[in-house]
N, C-alpha and C positions, 0 to 999 in steps of 0.2 A: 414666500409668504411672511415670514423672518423681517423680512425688511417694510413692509405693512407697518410693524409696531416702531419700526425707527430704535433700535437699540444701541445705544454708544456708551462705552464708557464714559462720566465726569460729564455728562451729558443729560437731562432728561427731555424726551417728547411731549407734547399734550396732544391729541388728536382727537379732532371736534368732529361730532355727529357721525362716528364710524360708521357703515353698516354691521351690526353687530350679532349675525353668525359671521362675518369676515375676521371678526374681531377673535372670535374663539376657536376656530380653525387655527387661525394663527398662532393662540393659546397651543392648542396642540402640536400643531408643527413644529414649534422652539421647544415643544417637551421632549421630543423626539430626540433634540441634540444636549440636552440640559434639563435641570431641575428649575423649577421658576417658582416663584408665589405671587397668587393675584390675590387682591383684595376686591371683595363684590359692592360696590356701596350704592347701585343702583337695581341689584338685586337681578342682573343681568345674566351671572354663569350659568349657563344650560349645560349640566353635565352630559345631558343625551346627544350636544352636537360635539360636545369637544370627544367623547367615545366613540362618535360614528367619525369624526376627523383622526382617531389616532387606528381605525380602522379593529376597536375592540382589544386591540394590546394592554390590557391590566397596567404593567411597567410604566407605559406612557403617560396614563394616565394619573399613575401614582408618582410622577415624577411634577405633581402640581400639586403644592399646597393654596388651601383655598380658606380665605378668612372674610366675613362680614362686616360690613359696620351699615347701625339704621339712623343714627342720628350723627351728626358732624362730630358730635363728643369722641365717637366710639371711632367716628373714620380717622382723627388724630391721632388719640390714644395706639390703634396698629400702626401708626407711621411710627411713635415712639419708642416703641416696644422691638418692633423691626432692625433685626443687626445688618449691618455693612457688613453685606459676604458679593463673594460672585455668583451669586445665584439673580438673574434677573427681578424686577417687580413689572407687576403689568395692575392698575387698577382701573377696575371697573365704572365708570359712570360716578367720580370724583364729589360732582356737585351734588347732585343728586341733595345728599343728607345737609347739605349748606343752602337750601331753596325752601328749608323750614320757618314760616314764619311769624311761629310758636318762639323762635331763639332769636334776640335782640341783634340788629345789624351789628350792632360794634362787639357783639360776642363772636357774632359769625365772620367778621372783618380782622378780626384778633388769629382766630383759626386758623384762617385761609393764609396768615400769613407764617405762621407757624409748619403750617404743611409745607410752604413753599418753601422754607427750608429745610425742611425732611428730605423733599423730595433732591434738594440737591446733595445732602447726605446721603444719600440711601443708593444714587445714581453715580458713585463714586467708581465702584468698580468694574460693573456688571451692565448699567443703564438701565432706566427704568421708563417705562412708557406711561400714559395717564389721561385716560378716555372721558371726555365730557360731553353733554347733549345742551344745547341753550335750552333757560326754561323758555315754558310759551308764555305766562306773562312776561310784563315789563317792568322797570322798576329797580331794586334793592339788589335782585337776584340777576341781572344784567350787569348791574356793576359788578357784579365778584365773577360774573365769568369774565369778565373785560377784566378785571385784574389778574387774573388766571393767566389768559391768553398775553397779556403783557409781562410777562413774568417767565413764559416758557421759553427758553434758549431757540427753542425746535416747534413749529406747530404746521400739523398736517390736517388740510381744511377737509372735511366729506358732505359738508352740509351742499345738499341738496340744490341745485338751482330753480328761482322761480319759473312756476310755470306761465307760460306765453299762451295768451287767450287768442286763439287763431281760430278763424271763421275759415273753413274750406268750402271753395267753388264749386258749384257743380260742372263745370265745363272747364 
């Protein structure tokens, strides 16, 4: 389940349209061998699955620090603040606070580029994974996932395939 998240040292993931209890089991599972911190910025940790994935063990789950961000400002800001240890990162739904748009493109363009170097700080020793959903409109917010994904070393698709409109036979 470990390897869901893709964790390498000097290395970071991006992994687009998780399923996302897959996502937090996994959270759990790597607690199980390790201390980790995620960052929520899509407001995604369900502490109820990742406790019924570490099967109620306190330890496990206290072996997960867990930090928010609601606006892009604040998801930077914990990149910055964040020390290079061997403790993995895993962050939740990235874009999320960067599909604000209340915050000027080229603030959010500024950001996104600033993370992207965090994240390969921060992926120094331990690796760090980094969960994105496309938005559903188009536009401004398409391009910074498309810079995103151009930018990750590592990117594991889950996004959904189209559904096929098939008329079945009666005979």
């Amino acid at each position: 389940m470990t390897q869901f998240l893709n964790l390498h040292p000097k290395r970071w993931n991006l992994i687009v349209a998780p399923p996302p209890k897959r996502v937090l089991v996994a959270i759990a599972r790597l607690a199980y061998i390790m201390p980790l911190t995620v960052f929520d910025c899509g407001r995604r940790f369900d502490s109820s699955i990742v406790t019924r994935a570490a099967h109620g063990r306190k330890e496990i789950v206290d072996n997960i620090k867990v930090q928010r961000a609601f606006t892009c400002f604040e998801a930077v800001k914990l990149l910055e603040q964040e020390q290079v240890e061997k403790t993995p990162v895993v962050i939740l739904d990235f874009l999320s606070t960067f599909y604000d748009e209340n915050v000027k493109l080229s603030a959010r363009n500024f950001l996104l580029q600033k993370s992207i170097q965090h994240f390969q700080r921060l992926s120094r020793l331990a690796g760090l994974a980094v969960s994105m959903y496309p938005p559903a409109a188009s536009g401004d917010s398409v391009t910074l996932c498309e810079r995103l994904r151009s930018a990750a070393p590592s990117v594991s698709d889950y996004a959904a395939p189209e559904s096929i409109n098939m008329q079945w036979g009666l005979f």
